[in-house]
C-alpha positions as CSV (number, residue, x, y, z in Angstrom):
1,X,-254.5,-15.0,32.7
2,X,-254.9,-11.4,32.3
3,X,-258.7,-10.9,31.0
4,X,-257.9,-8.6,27.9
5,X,-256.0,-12.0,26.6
6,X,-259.2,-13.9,27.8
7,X,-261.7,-11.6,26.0
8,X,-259.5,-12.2,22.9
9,X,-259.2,-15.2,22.8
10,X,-263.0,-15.9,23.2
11,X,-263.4,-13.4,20.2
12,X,-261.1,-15.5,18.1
13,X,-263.4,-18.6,19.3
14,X,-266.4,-16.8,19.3
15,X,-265.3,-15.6,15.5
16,X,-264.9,-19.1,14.3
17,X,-268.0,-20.4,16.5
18,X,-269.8,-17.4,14.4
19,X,-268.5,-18.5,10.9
20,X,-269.7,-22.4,11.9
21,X,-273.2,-21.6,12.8
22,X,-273.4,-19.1,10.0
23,X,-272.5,-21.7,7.4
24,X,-274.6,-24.4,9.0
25,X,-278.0,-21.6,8.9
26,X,-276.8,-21.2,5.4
27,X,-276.5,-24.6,4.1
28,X,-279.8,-25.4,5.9
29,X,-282.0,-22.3,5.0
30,X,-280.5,-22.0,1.1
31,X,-279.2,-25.6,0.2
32,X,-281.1,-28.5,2.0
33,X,-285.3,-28.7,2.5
34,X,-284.9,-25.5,5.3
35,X,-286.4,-23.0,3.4
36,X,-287.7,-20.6,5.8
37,X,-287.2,-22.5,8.8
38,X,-285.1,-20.8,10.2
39,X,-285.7,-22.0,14.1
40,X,-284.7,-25.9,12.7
41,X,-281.5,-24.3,11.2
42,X,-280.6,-22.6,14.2
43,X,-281.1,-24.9,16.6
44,X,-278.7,-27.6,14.4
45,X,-276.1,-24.9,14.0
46,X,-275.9,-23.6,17.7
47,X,-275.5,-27.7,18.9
48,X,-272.9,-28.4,15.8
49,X,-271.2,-24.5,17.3
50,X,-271.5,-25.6,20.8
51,X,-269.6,-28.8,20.7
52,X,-266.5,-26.7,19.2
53,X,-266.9,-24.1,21.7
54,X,-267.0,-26.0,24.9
55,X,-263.4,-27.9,24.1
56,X,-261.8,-24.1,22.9
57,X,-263.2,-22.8,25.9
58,X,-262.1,-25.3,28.4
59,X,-258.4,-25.7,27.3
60,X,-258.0,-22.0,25.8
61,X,-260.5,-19.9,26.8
62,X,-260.5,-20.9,30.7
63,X,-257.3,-22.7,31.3
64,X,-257.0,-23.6,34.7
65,X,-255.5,-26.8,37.0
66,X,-257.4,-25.7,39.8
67,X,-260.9,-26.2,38.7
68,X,-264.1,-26.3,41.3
69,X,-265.5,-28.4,39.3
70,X,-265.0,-31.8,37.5
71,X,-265.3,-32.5,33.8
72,X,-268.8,-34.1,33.8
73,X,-269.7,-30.5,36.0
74,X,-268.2,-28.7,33.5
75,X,-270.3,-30.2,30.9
76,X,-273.8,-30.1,32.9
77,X,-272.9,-25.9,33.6
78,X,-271.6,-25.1,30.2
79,X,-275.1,-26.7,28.6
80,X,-276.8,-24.8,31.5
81,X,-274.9,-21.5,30.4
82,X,-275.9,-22.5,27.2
83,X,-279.2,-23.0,27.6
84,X,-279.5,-19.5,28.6
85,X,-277.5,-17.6,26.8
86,X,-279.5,-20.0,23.1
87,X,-282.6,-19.1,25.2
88,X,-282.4,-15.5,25.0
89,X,-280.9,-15.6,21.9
90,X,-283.8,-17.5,19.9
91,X,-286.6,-15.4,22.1
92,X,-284.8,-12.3,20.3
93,X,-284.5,-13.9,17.1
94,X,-287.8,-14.9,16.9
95,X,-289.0,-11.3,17.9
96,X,-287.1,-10.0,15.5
97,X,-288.4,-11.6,12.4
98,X,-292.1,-12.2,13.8
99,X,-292.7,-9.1,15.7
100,X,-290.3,-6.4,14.3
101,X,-290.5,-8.0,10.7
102,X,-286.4,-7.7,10.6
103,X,-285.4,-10.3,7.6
104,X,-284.2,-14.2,8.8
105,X,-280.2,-13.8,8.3
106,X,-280.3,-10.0,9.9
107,X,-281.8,-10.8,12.9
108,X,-279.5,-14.2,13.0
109,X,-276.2,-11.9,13.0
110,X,-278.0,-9.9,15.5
111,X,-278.9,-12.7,18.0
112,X,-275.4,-14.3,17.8
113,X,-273.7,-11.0,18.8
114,X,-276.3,-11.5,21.9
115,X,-276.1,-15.1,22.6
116,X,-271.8,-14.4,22.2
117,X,-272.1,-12.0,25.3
118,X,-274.4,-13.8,27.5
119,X,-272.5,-17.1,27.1
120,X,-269.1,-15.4,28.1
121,X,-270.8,-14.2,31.4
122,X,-272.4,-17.0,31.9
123,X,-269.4,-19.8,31.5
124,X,-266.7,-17.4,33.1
125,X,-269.1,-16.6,36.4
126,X,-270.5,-20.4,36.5
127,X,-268.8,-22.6,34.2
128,X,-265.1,-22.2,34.2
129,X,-264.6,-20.6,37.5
């Protein structure tokens, strides 16, 4: 698969993966007892987003018969990628509002567009190889 198609496609997923956790923060933060928790709400959203993104990005994404590794491998390295790529994400998040003072839902949109590129590096170089 030609990458342009590949970077595409994971902005189409990464689009709808953006929409789901957005909603989820939402709902937590403005309609349920997450006022101002905003670390509670994004850690439910990005496991709710994560679950949609590792079956797009295993069938869609990354297509491939020839894979180095088996399903359950898959699996361990796309939660390791994750791992990383929420990691850096949150750290950023939470400097953002704590340090920097940037409001809760900015500096969400802000650490999604980071999280989105340091979980395609991660799960094309490791994951889906």
């Amino acid at each position: 698969m030609k990458e342009s198609v590949r970077l595409i496609r994971f902005a189409i997923i990464g689009t709808l993966n953006y929409l789901i956790t957005m909603l989820v923060i939402w709902i937590m933060m403005k309609n349920l007892s997450f006022k101002g928790d905003y670390i509670v709400a994004n850690i439910t959203a990005y496991i709710i987003a994560q679950t949609h993104n590792f079956i797009w990005s295993k069938y869609w994404i990354f297509p491939s018969d020839n894979r180095k590794n088996n399903l359950w491998q898959q699996i361990l390295l796309f939660s390791t990628a994750f791992g990383i790529a929420y990691g850096i994400q949150l750290l950023c998040v939470v400097l953002m509002v704590e340090v920097m003072g940037i409001g809760e839902f900015p500096a969400q949109f802000i650490g999604i567009v980071i999280y989105g590129m340091v979980n395609f590096m991660a799960n094309k170089k490791i994951t889906f190889r």
